[in-house]
Each structure stands twice: as C-alpha cells, then as structure tokens.
C-alpha positions as CSV (number, residue, x, y, z in Angstrom):
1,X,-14.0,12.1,17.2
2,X,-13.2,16.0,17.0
3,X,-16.5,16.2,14.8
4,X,-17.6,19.9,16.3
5,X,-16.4,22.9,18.0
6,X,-17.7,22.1,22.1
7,X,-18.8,24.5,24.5
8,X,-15.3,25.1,26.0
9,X,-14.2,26.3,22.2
10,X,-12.1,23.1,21.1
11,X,-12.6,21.2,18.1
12,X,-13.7,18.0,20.4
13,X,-17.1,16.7,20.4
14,X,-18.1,13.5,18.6
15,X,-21.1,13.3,15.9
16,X,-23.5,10.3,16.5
17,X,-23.7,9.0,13.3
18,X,-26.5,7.4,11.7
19,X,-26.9,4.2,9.7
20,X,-29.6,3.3,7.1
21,X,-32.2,1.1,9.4
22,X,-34.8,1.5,11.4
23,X,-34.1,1.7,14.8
24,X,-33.1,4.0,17.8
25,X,-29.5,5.4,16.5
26,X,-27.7,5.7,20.0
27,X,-24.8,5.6,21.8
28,X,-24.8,3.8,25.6
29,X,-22.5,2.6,28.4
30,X,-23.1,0.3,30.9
31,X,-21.9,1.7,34.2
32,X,-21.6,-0.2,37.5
33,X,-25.1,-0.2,39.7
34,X,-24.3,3.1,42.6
35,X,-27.9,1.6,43.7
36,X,-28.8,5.5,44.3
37,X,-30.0,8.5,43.3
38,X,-27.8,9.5,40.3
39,X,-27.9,12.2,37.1
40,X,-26.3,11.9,33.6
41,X,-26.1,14.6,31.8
42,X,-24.4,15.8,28.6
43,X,-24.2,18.6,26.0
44,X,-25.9,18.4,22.8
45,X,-26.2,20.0,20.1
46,X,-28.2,19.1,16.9
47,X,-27.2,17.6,13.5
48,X,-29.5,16.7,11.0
49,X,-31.8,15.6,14.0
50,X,-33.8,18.1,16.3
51,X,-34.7,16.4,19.0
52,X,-32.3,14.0,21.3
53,X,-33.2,11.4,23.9
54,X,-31.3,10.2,27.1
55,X,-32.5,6.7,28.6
56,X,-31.4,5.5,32.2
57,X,-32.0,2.0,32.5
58,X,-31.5,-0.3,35.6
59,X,-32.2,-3.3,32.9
60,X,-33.1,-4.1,29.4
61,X,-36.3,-2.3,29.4
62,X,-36.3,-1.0,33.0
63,X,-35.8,2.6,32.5
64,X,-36.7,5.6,31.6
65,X,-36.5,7.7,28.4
66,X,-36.7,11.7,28.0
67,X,-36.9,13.7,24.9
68,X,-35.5,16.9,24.8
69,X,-36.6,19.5,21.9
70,X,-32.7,21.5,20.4
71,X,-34.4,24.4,19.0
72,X,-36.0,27.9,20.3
73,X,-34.3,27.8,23.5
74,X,-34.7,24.0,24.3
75,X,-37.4,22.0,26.0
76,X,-38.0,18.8,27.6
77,X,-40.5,16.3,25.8
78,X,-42.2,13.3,26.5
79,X,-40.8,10.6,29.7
80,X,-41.5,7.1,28.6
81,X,-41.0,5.0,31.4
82,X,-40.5,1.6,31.6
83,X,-42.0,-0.9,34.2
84,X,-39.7,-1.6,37.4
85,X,-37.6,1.5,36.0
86,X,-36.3,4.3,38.0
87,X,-37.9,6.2,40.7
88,X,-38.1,9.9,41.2
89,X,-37.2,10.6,37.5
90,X,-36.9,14.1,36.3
91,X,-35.1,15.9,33.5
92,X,-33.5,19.0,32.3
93,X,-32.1,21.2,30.0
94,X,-30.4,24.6,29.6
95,X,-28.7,26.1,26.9
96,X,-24.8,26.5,27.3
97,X,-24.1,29.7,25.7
98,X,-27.1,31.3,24.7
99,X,-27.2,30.8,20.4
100,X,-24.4,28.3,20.0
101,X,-27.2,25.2,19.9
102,X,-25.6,23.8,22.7
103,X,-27.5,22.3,25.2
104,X,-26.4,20.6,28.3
105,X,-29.6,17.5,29.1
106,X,-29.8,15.6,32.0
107,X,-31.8,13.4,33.3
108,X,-32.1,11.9,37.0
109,X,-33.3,9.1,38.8
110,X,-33.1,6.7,41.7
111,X,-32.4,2.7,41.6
112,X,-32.7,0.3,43.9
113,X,-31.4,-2.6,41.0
114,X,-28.3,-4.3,42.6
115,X,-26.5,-5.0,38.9
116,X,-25.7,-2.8,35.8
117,X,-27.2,0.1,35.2
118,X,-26.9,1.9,31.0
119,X,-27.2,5.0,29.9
120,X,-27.8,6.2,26.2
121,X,-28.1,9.2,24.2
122,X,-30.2,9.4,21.0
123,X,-30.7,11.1,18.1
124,X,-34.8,11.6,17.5
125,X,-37.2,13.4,14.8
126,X,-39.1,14.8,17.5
127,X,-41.0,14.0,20.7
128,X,-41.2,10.3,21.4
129,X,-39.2,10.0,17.9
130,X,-36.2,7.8,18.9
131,X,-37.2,5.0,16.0
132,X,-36.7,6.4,12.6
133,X,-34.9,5.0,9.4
134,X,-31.3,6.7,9.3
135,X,-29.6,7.7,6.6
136,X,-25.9,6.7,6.1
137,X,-23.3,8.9,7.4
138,X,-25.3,12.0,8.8
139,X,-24.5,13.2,12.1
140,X,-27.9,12.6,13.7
141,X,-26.6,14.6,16.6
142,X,-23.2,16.1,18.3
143,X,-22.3,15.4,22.1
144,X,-19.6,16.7,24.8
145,X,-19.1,16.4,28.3
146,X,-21.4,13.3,28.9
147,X,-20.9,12.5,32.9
148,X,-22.7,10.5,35.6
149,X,-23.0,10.8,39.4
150,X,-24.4,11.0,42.6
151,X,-27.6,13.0,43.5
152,X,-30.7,15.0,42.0
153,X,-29.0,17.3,39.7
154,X,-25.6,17.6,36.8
155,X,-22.6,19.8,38.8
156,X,-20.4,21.8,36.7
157,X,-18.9,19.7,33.8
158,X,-15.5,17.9,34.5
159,X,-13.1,17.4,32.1
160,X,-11.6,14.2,31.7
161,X,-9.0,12.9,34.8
162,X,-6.9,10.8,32.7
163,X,-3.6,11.5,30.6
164,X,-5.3,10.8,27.5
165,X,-7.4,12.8,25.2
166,X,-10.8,13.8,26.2
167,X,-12.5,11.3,23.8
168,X,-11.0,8.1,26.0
169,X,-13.1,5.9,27.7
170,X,-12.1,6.7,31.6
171,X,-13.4,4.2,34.4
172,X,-12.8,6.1,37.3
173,X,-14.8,7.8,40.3
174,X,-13.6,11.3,41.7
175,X,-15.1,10.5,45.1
176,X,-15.2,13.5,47.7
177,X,-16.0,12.9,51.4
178,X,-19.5,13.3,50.4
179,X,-20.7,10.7,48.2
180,X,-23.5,13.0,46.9
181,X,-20.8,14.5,45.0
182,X,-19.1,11.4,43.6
183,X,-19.0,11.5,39.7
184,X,-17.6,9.4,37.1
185,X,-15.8,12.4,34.4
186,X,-15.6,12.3,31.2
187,X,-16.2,13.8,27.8
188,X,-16.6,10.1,26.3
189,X,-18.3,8.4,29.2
190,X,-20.1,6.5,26.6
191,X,-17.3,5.3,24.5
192,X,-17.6,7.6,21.6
C-alpha cells in the first residue's frame, strides 16, 4: 500500500495494520502444498511493534512459529512448534542495509502434508508476543519482498513477474531446471 520507503529505495512496502482486539494481528496466504523442503522469507521493518513473527503451517495448527527481535542488529527468538508441523525447521535474519531497520526474516521447513500449506507474518511485543490487544490504525509492522520457494535457505529477492504493480497478488512459479530453485515472486505474496 506504498506505506514505507523499501530496501530497493521506492516508496512500496505495505504497513500491517492493527485493529483494537486481542489477537495475533497478521497477514497470511495459503499457497499450494510443494510437499518439500521450502523457505519464506520477507523484509521487515518495525512500526510501533518490535518484534515480528513468521508461521509456516502445513494445517490449522500444524506449523511452526519464529520470533524475530527488529532492534540492535536483529535476532531470532523463540520457535513454537506445533504438533505434526514441519520438519527440519530453522530461521533467519539479516539486516538489509545496515541502520535502515530493515530486516530480511525467513524461516524454513520441510512438509510431507499433501494439501495447503499458509504462511503468515506478525506483528509481536516481543518474544513469543504474537497475542496482544491492538490499537486502531497503527502500523504494527512494515513488509517488502515476501517470497516462497524451494530449499533450505531465501535466494536473492525477486521482484514481481507480472505487468502489474509490485503490491498484486501474483500466482506464478519461476521454475528453473532445478526445482531447488523454484520460487513463487512477489512483493505481496501474501495479499497485502
């Protein structure tokens, strides 16, 4: 929603907003099952929230959840996994441009789930902080460059394959003759 200045330099990345109830305040698609090993990762960069969460779920509460910390340089936090969830599961962060709060977060796992497979991204108030009471209208959080794909760790970002603005919803898979290095692209994988 053109919320932020990104980590390429455009005016393009979309504020999660909040709303005034208790809950997780999240964004998430619902991706087709690769039945692999796969990482999403995205940049982030906080709002009025410190902390963010990703969640990779092969089901409603089949998954796992990561917390990473925005601040001093970044860090990973807590993994809360879920029973029957992903296998394997690790996470990551890096900061994009050293004191521009961006952070690119990823986390990776392996399914076996023959179905749907989600993924989300959170604001939080800290480690394991993904339920808090919002408040109306503040940008819990900022994102850019949210993309999925095959194997153990995030590729250099790719920008959006379609004709359209880098905020549209793209279902497509840039496939190479390695499917290791499949991805699905886009700056607004989740809908945002």
């Amino acid at each position: 929603n053109n919320a932020a200045t990104a980590p390429d330099g455009t005016v393009t990345a979309t504020a999660l907003k909040e709303t005034a109830v208790t809950q997780a305040q999240y964004t998430q698609q619902n991706v087709s099952n690769l039945c692999s090993t796969v990482t999403f990762s995205t940049f982030i960069k906080a709002g009025t929230r410190p902390w963010a969460s990703l969640f990779l779920s092969d089901g409603p509460f089949n998954g796992n959840r990561f917390y990473f910390n925005l601040s001093g340089g970044g860090s990973v936090g807590s993994n809360v996994p879920n029973l029957l969830g992903f296998t394997n599961v690790s996470a990551s962060i890096s900061e994009s441009s050293p004191g521009s709060g961006w952070y690119r977060c990823s986390i990776t796992g392996t399914s076996t789930y023959d179905g749907t497979i989600s993924v989300s991204i959170a604001g939080a108030t800290g480690d394991l902080g993904v339920t808090y009471t919002g408040v109306n209208t503040n940008t819990a959080i900022y994102i850019w460059g949210s993309q999925l794909q095959f194997g153990r760790r995030p590729s250099i970002y790719l920008a959006s394959l379609s004709s359209g603005s880098q905020t549209e919803f793209i279902e497509e898979y840039v496939t190479s003759a390695s499917p290791s290095t499949a991805i699905i692209p886009s700056s607004s994988l989740l809908g945002y």
